[in-house]
N, C-alpha and C positions, 0 to 999 in steps of 0.2 A: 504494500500500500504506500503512496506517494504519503511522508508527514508532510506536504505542503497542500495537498487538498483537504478543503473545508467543506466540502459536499462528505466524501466519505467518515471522515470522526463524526461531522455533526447527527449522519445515522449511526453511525455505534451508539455515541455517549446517547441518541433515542431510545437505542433496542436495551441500551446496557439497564437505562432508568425505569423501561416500560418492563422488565422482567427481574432483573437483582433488586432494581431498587425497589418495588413494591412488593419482594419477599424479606427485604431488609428493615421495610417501615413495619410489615405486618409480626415479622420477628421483635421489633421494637415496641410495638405495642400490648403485645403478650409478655413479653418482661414488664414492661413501666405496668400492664394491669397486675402483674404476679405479684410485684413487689409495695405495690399500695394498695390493694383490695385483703383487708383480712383473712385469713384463713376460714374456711366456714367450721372445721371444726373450733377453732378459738371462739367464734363466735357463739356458738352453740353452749360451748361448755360457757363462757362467762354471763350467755342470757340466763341460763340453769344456775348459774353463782347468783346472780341478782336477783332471781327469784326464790332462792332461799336465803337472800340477803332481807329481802322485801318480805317474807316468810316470815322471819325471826321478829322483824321488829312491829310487825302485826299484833302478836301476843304481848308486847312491850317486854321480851326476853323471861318470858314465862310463859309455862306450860307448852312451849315448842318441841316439846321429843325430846329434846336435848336440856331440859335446865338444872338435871343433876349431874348430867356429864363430868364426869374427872374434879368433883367438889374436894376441897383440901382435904377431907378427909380419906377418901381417897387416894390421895396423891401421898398422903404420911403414909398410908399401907403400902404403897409403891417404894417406897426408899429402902424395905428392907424387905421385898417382898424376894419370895424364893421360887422361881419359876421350874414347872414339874416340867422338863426337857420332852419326856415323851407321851404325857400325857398334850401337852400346848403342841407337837409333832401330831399325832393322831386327827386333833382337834384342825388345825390347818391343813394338813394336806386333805383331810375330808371335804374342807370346806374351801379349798380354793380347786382343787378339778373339780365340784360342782358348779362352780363361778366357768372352769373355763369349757366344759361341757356347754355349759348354756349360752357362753359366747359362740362356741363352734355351731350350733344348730343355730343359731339366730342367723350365722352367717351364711349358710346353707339356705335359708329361707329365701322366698321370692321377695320379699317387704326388706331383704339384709339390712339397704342404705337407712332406711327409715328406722329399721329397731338399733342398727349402732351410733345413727345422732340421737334419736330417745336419750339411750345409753350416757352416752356422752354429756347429753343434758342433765340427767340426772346425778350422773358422778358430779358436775358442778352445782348442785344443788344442795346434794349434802354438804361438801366443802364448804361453801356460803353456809348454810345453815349453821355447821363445827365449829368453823372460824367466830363468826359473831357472835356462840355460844361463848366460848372460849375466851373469848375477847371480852365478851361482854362482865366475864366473872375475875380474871385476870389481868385485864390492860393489855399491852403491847405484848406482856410475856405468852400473853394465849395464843400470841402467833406462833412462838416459839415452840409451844407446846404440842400445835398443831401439824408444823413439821417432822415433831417424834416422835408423833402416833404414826407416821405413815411415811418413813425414810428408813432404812432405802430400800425395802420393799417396795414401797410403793411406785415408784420408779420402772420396776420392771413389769410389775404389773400392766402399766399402764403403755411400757412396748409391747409387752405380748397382744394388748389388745390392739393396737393399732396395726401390728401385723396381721392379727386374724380379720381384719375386717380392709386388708389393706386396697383390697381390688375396687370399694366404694369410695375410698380416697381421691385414687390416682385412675386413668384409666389404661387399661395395657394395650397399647398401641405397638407394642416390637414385632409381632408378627404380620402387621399390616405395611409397615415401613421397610421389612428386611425382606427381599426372593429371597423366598424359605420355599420348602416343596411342606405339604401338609404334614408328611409325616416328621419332618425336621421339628415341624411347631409343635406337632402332639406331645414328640420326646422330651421339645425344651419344657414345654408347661407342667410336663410330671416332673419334670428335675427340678422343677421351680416349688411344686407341690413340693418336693418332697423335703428341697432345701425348708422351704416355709414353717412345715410339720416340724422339722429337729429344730430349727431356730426358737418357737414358739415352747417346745417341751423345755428346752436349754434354758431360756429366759424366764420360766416361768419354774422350774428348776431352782435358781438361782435367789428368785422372789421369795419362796417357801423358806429356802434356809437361810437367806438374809431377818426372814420373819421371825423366828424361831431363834436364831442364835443370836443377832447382833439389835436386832430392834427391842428386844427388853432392857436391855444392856444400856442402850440410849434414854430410853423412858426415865427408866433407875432414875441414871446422873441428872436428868432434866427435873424431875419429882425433889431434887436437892433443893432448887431453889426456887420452891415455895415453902 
């Protein structure tokens, strides 16, 4: 191409804007939207905090389910309290694969997206509700307090759920995007099932005996200073 003709650049730099460029704005506009549009699960879970924010002070912090929660007397028992290892073992791991049984079938469900924002609403419901309890009996320390009810289990807890419900998140576009042959996609999605499955046993694993061993241990030391 001659660089002294203005006829031929002036169609490229056309063709270049009428197709990169308006894959380039439309990629721009999908970041600037990703990065200022909330998450809709953050959303979710802090409408579910505000309205067990908005819960709490309905009762004017009584009679809310929670206004004997962790009263000082309480919290004295806690300081010297001796935790039965396999009896609180028995009692947890019954009661967290019932929790993650009932996440697995909700996600199997037709309604999935719908019952894991529920979910999610309501996990922010009780927190607002805990917290303002908490708050409302101890000041600023009831925050404190509230973190050591539910670290660092609670943590993984709350990756396992967002893996098991991870396909109403995000949506899985790789096999649309990539020449895969059908059968290439089937293999990768069971390896992905299958990755998902040990990840989720493994994390949730991990919740249990963080629960059991290292979260009473926290309680304890936090129970000092009240």
């Amino acid at each position: 191409m001659n660089k002294f003709n203005t006829e031929e650049r002036v169609e490229d730099i056309t063709a270049y804007n009428g197709s990169d460029g308006n894959d380039a704005y439309i990629e721009y506009r999908k970041f600037h939207y990703k990065n200022t549009v909330p998450d809709s699960r953050v959303l979710v879970f802090l409408t579910g905090f505000c309205i067990g924010m908005v819960f709490f002070y309905l009762f004017n912090g009584k009679n809310a389910g929670v206004s004997g929660l962790l009263d000082r007397e309480h919290l004295l028992q806690l300081q010297s309290f001796e935790v039965n290892q396999s009896g609180l073992f028995e009692y947890v791991v019954g009661l967290r694969l019932k929790q993650l049984a009932f996440c697995i079938i909700c996600s199997l469900s037709s309604i999935g997206s719908l019952l894991a924002y529920s979910i999610m609403g309501w996990y922010g419901f009780e927190a607002g509700l805990i917290i303002f309890s908490l708050v409302y009996q101890y000041g600023i320390k009831g925050i404190f307090l509230t973190f050591s009810m539910f670290l660092p289990h609670g943590a993984f807890y709350v990756i396992g759920f967002l893996i098991i419900f991870s396909k109403y998140w995000v949506s899985d576009t790789k096999c649309c995007h990539k020449e895969e042959t059908i059968k290439d996609c089937g293999r990768h999605k069971k390896m992905e099932n299958l990755k998902k499955i040990i990840l989720v046993l493994a994390v949730f694993g991990i919740g249990i005996l963080s629960e059991i061993y290292v979260n009473p241990e926290i309680v304890r030391k936090m129970a000092l200073f009240f």
